[in-house]
C-alpha positions in Angstrom: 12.7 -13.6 3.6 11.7 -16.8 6.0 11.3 -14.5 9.0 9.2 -12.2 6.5 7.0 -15.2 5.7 6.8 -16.4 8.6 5.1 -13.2 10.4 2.9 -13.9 7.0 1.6 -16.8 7.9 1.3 -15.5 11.4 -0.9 -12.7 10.6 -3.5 -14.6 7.7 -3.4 -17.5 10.8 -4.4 -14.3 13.3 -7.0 -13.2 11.4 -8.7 -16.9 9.7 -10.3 -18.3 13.0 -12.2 -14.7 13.7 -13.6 -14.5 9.7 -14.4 -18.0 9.6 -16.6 -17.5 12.9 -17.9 -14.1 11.7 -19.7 -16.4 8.8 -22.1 -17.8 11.1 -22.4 -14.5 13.3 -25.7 -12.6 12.3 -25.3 -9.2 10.7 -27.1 -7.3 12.7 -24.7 -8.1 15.6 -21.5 -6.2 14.3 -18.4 -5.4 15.9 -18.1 -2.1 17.2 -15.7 0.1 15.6 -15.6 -1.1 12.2 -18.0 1.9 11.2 -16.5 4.8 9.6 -15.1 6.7 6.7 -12.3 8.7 8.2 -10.5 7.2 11.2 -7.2 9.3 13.0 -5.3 7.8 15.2 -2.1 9.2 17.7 0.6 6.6 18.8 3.5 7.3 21.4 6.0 4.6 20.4 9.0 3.8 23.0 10.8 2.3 20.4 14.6 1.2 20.7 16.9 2.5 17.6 19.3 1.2 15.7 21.2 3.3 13.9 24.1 2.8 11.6 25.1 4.8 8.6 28.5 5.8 6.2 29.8 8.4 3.9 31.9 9.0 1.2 33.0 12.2 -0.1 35.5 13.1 -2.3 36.9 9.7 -3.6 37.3 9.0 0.4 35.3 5.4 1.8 33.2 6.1 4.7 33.6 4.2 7.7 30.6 2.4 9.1 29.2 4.7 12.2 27.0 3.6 15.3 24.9 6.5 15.9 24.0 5.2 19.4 27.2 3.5 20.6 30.0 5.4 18.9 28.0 9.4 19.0 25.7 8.7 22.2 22.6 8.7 20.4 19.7 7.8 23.0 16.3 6.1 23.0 13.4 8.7 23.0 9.6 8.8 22.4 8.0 9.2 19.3 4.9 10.1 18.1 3.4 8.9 15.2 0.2 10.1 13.3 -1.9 7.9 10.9 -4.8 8.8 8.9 -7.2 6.2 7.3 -10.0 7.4 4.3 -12.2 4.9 3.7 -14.7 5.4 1.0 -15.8 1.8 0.6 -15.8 -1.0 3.4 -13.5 -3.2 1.9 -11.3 -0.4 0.5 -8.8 2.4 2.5 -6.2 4.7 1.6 -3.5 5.2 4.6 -0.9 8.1 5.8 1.2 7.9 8.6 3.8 10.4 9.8 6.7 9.2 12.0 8.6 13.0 12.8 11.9 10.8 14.4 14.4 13.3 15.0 17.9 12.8 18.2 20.4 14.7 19.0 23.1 14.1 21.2 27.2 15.7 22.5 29.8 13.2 23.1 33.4 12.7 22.5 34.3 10.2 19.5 35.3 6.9 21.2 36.6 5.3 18.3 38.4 7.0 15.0 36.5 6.9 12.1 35.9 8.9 8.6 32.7 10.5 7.8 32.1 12.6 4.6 36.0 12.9 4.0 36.9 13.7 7.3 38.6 12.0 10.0 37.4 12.0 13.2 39.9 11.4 15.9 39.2 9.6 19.5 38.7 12.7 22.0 37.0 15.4 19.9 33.7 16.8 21.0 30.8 16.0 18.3 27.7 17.5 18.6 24.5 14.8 17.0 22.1 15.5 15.0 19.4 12.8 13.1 16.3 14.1 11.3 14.6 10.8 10.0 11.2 11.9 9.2 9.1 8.8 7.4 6.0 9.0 5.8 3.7 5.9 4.2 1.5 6.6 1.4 -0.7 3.2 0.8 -3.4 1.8 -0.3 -5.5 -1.7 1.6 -7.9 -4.0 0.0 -9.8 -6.3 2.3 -10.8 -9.1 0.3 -12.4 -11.1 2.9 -14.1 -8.6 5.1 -16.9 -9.9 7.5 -19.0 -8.6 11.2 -16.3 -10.1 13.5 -13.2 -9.9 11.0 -11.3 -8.8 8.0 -8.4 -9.9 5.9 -6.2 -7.7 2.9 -3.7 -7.1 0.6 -1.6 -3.7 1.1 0.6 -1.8 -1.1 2.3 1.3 -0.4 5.3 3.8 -0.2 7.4 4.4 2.2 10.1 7.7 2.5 12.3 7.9 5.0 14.9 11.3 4.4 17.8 10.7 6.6 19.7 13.5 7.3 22.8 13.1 9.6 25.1 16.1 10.8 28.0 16.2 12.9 29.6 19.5 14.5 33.1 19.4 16.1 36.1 22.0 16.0 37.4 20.4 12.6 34.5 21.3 10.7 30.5 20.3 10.2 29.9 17.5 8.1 26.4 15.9 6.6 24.9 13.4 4.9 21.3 13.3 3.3 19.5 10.6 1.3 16.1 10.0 0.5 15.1 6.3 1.0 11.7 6.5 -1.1 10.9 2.1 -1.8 7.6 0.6 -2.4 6.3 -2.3 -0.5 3.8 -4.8 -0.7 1.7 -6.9 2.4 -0.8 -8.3 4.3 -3.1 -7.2 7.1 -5.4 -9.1 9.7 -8.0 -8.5 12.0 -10.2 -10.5 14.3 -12.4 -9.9 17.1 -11.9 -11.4 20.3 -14.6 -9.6 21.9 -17.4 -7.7 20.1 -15.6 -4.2 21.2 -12.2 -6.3 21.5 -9.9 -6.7 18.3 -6.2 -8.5 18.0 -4.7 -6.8 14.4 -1.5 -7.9 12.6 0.0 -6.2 9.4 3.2 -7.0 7.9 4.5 -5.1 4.7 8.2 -5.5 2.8 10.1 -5.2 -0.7 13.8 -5.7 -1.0 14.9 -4.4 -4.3 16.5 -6.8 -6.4 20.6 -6.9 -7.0 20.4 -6.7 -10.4 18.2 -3.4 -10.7 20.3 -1.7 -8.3 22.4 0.3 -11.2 19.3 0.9 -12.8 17.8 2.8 -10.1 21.2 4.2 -8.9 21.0 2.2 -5.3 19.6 -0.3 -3.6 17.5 -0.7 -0.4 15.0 -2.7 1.7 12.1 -2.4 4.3 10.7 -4.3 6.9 7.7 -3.5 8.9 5.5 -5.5 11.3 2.6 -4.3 13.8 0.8 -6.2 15.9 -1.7 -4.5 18.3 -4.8 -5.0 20.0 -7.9 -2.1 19.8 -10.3 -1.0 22.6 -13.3 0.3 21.0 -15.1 2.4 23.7 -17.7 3.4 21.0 -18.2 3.2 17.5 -16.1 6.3 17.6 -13.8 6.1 19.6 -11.1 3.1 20.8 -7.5 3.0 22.8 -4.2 0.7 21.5 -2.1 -1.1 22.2 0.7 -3.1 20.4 4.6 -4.0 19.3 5.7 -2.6 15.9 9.3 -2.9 14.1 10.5 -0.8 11.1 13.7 -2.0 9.6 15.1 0.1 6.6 18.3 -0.3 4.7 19.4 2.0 1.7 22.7 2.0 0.1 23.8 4.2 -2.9 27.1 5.0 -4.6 28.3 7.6 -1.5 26.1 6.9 1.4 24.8 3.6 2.9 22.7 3.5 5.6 20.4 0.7 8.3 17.4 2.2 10.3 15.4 0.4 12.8 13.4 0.9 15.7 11.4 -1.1 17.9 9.3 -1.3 20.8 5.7 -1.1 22.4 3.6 2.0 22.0 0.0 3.1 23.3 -2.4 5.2 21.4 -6.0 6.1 20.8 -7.7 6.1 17.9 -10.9 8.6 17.2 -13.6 7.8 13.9 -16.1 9.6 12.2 
């Protein structure tokens, strides 16, 4: 929670300067971009996982499992797709799509159970991870001026992990659905007229005592920081440094997610 805070602080501190500026800046010298109702936008994000999960089945305990160092699960590209509508200037609804999918053939290099079944040093084990996330959310931009902005978001998150391993002994699985709200903030100022610096940061953890009542419990971290290129009103290149961080746990499977790293993208506004 101090590192959550701290990136925070960083992002209303990002965004502050720019606003207070933007109250003396005339209105009829805007900045471009910030003039639309539907903006789409394409990332390619080289981002490094992490990814560790266990399953129990059939009264057996799981063992913890290092996708990448243990199965030979490597980093990869991914594309992500967001979708902004904004009927009013201070108010947008968001979607993003993050299709994160590896595969991967190794030999086990360490002994471990998965799903009730032992897995022996030697065998061949053929990867699979299907992590698709999506973000449903909503962003209120209570400050909002020409050169600046700063908001409150709140949104969903679902991540539906899906982990299969094939060897000669048998294919095992796991699936979970990691569905947990969040809450955060988001910042934008303009450095140049055409030339904006934005940081969001969004998290919920849910509380130790709820966990039986909703039958698990989880948490999720995420934090973007990127700069925008506006070309035209339009149309704009990015650039930036994001980190997703999910955890989910339930009575059988427990799980940690995360992936990060730069990406590049371009963004196109109507």
């Amino acid at each position: 929670m101090q590192f959550s805070a701290t990136v925070l602080a960083a992002c209303v501190i990002l965004a502050m300067p720019a606003v207070a500026s933007a109250q003396f800046q005339p209105a009829r010298d805007p900045a471009i971009g910030e003039k639309y109702h539907i903006e789409g936008a394409v990332a390619l994000w080289n981002a490094e996982p992490s990814l560790i999960i266990s399953s129990e089945s059939l009264g057996i305990p799981g063992d913890t499992i290092d996708l990448v160092s243990d199965l030979g699960i490597q980093k990869k590209q991914i594309r992500e797709l967001r979708l902004v509508l904004r009927p009013g200037t201070k108010h947008k609804f968001r979607f993003s799509y993050l299709p994160v999918a590896y595969d991967a053939s190794s030999r086990v290099q360490r002994e471990f159970v998965f799903n009730g079944q032992r897995f022996r040093v030697g065998i061949p084990v053929n990867t699979t991870a299907k992590l698709p996330t999506y973000r449903f959310g909503y962003e209120y931009d209570f400050i909002y001026r020409d050169r600046g902005y700063l908001g409150a978001l709140v949104d969903v998150k679902y991540t539906d992990v899906e982990v299969t391993l094939d060897s000669p002994i048998g294919s095992e699985f796991t699936a979970q659905v990691a569905a947990i709200p969040t809450i955060g903030v988001v910042g934008r100022g303009y450095i140049l007229k055409n030339l904006s610096i934005t940081g969001e940061v969004s998290f919920f953890k849910v509380p130790d005592d709820l966990r039986e009542q909703v039958g698990g419990g989880g948490r999720y971290l995420d934090y973007d920081f990127y700069g925008t290129f506006n070309v035209t009103h339009n149309a704009g290149v990015q650039a930036g440094f994001r980190s997703v961080d999910v955890e989910y746990s339930s009575d059988l499977d427990a799980g940690r997610l995360k992936f990060t790293g730069l990406y590049v993208g371009g963004a196109l506004r109507f």
